[in-house]
N, C-alpha and C positions, 0 to 999 in steps of 0.2 A: 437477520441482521443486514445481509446484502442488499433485501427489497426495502427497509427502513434506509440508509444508506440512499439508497438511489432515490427513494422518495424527496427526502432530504436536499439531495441535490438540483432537482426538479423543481423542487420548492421554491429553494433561493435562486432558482432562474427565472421562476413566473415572478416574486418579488421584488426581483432585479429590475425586469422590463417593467415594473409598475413606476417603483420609486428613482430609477433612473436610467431611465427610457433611451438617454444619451450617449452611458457606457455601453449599453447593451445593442446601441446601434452602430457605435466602433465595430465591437467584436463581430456583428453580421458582416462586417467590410470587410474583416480582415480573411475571409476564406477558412475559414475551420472543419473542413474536412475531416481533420484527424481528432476532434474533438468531439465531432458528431458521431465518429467510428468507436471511439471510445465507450460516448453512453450507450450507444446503441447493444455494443455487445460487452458491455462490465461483468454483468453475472458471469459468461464464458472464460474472460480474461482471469478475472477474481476468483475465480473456483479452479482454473489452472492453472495458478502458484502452487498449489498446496501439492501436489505432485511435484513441481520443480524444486519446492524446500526440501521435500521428500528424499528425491532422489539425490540432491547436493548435500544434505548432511548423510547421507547412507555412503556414500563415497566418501567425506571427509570425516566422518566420525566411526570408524569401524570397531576401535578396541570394544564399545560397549557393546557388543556380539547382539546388537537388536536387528532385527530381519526387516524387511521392507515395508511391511506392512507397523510396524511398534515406529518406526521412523515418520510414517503417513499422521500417526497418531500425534505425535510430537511437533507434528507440521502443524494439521490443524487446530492443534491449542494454543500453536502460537498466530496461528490465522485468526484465531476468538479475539485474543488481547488486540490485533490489528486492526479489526475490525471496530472493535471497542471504544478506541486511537480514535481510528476515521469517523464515527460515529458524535464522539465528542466534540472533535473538532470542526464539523459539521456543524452541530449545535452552535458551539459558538461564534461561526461564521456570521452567525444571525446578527451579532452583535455589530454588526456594520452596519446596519440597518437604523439602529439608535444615534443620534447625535452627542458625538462626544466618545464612542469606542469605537469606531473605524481605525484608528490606530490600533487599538487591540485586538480587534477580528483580522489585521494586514499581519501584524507580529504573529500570532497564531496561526494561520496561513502559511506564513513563512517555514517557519519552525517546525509545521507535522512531520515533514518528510522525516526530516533529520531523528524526530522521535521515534517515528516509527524504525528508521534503520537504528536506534539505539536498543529498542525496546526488541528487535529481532536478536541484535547479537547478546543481549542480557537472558531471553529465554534460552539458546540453543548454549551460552557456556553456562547455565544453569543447570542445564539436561546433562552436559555433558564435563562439566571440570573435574569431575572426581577420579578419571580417565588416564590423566593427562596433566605436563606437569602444567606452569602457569604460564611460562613461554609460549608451549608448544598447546594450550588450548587458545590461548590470546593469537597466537599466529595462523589455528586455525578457522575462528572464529572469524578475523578480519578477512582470509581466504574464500570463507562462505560468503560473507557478506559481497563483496566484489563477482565473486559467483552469482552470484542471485541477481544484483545489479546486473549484470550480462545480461543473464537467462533472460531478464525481464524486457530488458531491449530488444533482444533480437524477438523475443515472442510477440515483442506489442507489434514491432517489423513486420515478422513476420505474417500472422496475423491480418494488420491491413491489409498485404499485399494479396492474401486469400478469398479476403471476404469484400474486397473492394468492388 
């Protein structure tokens, strides 16, 4: 799913430079260092969530007495439907390509992020509501999510600052 993904991406950038040569010569101007860092090492970045979801919900989620490893597992299924997200949305990227849905490839664009952080905190109060009251899983639920936001930051941070 990661090397489809990335293909994907790759894809809509060699079609990019074809059918509009002109965008795609902005973004050469604008220094994109960190975007060249990005695809270069995605598989590394992308397969190191799934430890940071791991270990964030293992601390925020303890009543359901799952060990470290049953936590790993609940990560990466929620990394599948992520993946899945990205995947789609990918696809329909294409659709900018077509005269006439450029609007709805820039709205869908827009919009992944936001699904995917919905579709993160519906799988983990999923796993985890029967736990806890509705409060106090809604309070923790938004706690991971802002968690993970972080972790993801300082990783992406960090990360350049490694491999630069």
């Amino acid at each position: 799913m990661v090397g489809l993904n990335i293909f994907l991406a790759n894809y809509y950038d060699h079609l990019e430079l074809k059918y509009y040569p002109e965008l795609h010569e902005i973004k050469l101007n604008k220094d994109l260092k960190s975007g060249d860092f990005l695809s270069d090492y995605a598989k590394i970045l992308i397969l190191s969530l799934i430890p940071l979801f791991a270990l964030t919900s293992f601390v925020l989620f303890p009543r359901k007495k799952l060990n470290l490893s049953e936590h790993f597992i609940v990560s990466g299924m929620t990394f599948l439907g992520v993946m899945l997200i990205s995947t789609f949305s990918i696809f329909l990227s294409f659709l900018g390509f077509l005269e006439g849905f450029s609007t709805v490839a820039y709205v869908i664009d827009k919009i992944t992020p936001i699904a995917l952080l919905l579709y993160i905190s519906f799988a983990y109060y999923n796993a985890f509501h029967l736990m806890y009251t509705k409060l106090n899983i809604i309070l923790r639920v938004i706690a991971f999510d802002i968690l993970l936001l972080l972790e993801i930051a300082l990783f992406i941070i960090g990360t350049f600052f490694i491999f630069k």
